[in-house]
N, C-alpha and C positions, 0 to 999 in steps of 0.2 A: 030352650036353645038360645046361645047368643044373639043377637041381633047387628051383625055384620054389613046393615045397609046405613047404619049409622055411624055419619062417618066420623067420631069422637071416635069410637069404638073401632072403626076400621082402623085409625090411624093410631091408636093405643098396641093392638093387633100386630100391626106390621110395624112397631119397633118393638117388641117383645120377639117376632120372628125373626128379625136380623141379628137380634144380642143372641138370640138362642144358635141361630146358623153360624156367627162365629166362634162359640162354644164349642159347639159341636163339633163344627172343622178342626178346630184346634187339638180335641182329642181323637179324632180319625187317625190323627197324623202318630201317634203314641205307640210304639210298638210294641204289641205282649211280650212279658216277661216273665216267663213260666219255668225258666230252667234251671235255680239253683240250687245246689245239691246235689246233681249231675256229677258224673265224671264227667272231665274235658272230652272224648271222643263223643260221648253220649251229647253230650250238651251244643257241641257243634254242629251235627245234624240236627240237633232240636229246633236252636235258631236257624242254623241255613233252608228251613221247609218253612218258617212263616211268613207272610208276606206282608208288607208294612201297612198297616191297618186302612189308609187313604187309599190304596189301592188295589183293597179285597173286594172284589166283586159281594161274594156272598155275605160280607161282613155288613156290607153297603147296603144290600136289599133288609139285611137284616134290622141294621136302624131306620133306611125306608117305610117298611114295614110297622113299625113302630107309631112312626109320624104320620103313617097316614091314619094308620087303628086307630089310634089315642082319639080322634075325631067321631069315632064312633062308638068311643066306649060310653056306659053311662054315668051321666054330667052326674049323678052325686060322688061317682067314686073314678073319676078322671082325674089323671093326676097334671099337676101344671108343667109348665118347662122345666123348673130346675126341680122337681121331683122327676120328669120323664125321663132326663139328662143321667140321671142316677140310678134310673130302672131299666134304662138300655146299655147303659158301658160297660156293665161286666157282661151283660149278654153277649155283644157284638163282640170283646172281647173273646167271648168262649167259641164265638162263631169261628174267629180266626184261628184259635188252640186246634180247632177239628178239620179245618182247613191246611195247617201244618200236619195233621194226623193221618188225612187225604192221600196228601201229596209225599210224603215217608210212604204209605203203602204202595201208592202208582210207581215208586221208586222201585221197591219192594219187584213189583212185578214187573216193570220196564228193567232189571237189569238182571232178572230170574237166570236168563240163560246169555250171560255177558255178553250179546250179539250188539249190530247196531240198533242203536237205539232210534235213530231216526225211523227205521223199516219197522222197530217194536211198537212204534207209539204214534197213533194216527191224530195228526193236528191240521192244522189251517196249511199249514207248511213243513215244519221239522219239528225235533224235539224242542219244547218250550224251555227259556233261558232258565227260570226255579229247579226243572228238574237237571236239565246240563250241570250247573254248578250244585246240584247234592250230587248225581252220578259220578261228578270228578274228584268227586271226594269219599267215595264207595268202593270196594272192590269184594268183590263178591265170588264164593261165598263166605270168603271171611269177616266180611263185614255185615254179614246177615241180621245178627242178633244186635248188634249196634241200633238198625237200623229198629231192629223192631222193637226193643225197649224206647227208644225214642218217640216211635209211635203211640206207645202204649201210654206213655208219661204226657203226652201232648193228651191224648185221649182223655186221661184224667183230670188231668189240669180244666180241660172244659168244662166237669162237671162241678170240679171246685169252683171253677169262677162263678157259673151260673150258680151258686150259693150265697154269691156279695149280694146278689139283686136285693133290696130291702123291701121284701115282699113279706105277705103272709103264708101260713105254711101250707095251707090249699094252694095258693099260687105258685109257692116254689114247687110242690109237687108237680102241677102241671108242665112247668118247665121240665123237670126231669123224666118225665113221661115223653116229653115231646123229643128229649135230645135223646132218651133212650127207643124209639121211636126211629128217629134219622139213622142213629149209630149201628142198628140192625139191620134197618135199610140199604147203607153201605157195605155193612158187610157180606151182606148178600152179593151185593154190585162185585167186590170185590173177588167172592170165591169165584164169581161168572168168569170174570178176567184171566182169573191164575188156574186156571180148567186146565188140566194134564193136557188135553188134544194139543197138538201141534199147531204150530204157530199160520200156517195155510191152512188147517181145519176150521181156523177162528179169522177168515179172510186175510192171514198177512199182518194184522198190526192187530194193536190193541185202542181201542174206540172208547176214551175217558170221558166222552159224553153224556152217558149215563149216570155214572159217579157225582160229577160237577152238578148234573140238574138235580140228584139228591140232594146235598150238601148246597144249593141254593133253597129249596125247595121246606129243607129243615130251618134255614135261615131265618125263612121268610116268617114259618109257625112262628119261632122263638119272639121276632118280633112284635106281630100281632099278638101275642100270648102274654106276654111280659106287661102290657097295657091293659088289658083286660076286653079288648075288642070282640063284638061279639061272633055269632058262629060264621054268617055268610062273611064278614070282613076278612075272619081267619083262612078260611075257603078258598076267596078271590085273592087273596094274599098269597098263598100256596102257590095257586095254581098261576100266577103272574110270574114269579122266583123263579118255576118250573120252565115254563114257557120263554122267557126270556135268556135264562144260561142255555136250556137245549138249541133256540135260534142262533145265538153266539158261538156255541161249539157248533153249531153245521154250516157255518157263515164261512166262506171261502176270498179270502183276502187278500192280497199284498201286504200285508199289514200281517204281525204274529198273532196268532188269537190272543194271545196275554194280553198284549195292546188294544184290543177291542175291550178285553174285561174290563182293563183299568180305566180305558176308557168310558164304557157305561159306568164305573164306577165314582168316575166324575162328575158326570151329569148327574147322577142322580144325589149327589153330595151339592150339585150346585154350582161346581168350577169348572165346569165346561160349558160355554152357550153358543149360541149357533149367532154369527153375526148378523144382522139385519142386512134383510134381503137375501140371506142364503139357506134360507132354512130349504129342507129336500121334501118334494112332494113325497105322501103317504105311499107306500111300497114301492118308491124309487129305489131300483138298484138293488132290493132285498136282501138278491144273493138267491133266486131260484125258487119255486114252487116249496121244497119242503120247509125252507126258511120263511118264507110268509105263513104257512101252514101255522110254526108256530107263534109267533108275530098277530098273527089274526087271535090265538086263543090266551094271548096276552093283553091283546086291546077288547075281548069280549069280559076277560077281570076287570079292566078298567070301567067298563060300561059300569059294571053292576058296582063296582065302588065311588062311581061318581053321583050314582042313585043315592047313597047313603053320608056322604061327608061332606061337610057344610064346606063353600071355600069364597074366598074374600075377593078372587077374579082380577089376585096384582099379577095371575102370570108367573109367580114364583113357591107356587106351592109343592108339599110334599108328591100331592098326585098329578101338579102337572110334567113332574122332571121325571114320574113315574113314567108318563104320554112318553116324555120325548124319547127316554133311554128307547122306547121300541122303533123309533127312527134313526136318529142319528148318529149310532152306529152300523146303522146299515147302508146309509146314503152315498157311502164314496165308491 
């Protein structure tokens, strides 16, 4: 194991981590580009469902994931920064193709029976801005089959991208076990949704909370996975993804829930920090008992990954912006 109390080595460390963190941000910021050979109708809904990579939640936890694994993969077959950098982009990539494939379905079923969509689709507040601007570009049910080949072609394209990862073929399978995995997973999520009963047999609205802590929750595997991190990392990783998108969707705001995603999605990229002397005490403001509920089983993955990953204690680590995304978005 490195020897991180030396401080040659600490400060070799923490400029390799800065040239690697504005790499990294740099291609957050890159939008996938999945959709040529489209017709134009098909291909406008394709782009109008992806969200620009800097402010994918689940794309974020995805290369999160990655960064904090890599720490506990084992040191002979660890790969360095600009190897990691290479075995997460097309991943986190493929994270967002399924994220646009997500959100084409929640379309799909938010505009099943052309009603309002604000009464169809239960959020912090109203309909979220992403699906607004697909809906206003939908009319249903003529535009059904638009909608779903568009899905379909994002769908694929994830499994194409997670193909660039320059892996071995044991590893690339895992990868595809794991998104074939999530992708079941949601579809399940999604028959639950699109369930004949009526719209007050299913309380009134449709609740994409479940959906989103999948599709983080897949994010999280691919990341861990992609590094070679072993089982309990993969586990805690999971189950952190999990726990933190479901506290986000039950988190009750002033603020749109999109904005709290992108938010966490800041923080844990790094460009969002809490000023000195404002940081919010620990379950400040939560947002209510079920919100801590899952919050507590976010910081109980942190525990068990802080058991295992070696860190340098500058305060700007992978698992410490992991710590923060479980407060500071809950704090206002």
């Amino acid at each position: 194991m490195t020897d991180y109390s030396d401080p040659a080595t600490a400060d070799e460390f923490a400029t390799r981590q800065d040239a690697g963190d504005a790499t990294r941000n740099a291609r957050r910021q890159r939008p996938a580009e999945p959709t040529g050979g489209l017709a134009a109708p098909i291909r406008a809904l394709a782009t109008a469902s992806l969200p620009p990579r800097d402010r994918s939640l689940p794309a974020t936890l995805c290369t999160s994931a990655g960064e904090v694994g890599v720490e506990t993969a084992d040191s002979h077959t660890r790969p360095d920064s600009d190897r990691l950098d290479r075995l997460l982009e097309p991943v986190a990539t493929s994270v967002v193709l399924l994220e646009g494939y997500v959100r084409l379905r929640l379309a799909l079923v938010a505009g099943a029976d052309d009603g309002d969509h604000d009464a169809r689709f239960q959020t912090a507040d109203a309909t979220p801005e992403w699906l607004s601007v697909l809906l206003e570009n939908v009319r249903f049910p003529a535009d059904r089959d638009a909608v779903l080949l568009a899905s379909d072609h994002l769908h694929a394209s994830a499994y194409a991208t997670v193909a660039d990862a320059p892996l071995p073929a044991e590893r690339q399978l895992e990868l595809f076990r794991l998104l074939t995995e999530g992708s079941s997973a949601l579809a399940r999520r999604f028959l639950l949704l699109s369930d004949a009963a009526p719209v007050d047999e299913r309380h009134g609205a449709i609740d994409s909370a479940a959906v989103e802590a999948t599709l983080a929750e897949t994010a999280g595997a691919l990341g861990a996975a992609v590094v070679g991190a072993p089982t309990e990392t993969r586990t805690a990783l999971r189950t952190y993804s999990h726990a933190v998108m479901t506290a986000l969707t039950s988190r009750t705001s002033v603020a749109s829930d999109t904005d709290l995603r992108s938010h966490a999605a800041r923080i844990l990229a790094g460009e969002a920090e809490t000023p000195a002397g404002t940081a919010p005490r620990d379950g400040a403001d939560s947002g209510g008992p079920a919100v801590e509920s899952h919050l507590e089983r976010a910081r109980g993955a942190l525990e068990s990954l802080a058991e295992a990953v070696e860190t340098t204690g500058s305060g700007s680590t992978p698992l410490d912006r992991l710590e923060r995304a479980t407060r500071l978005p809950f704090s206002g």
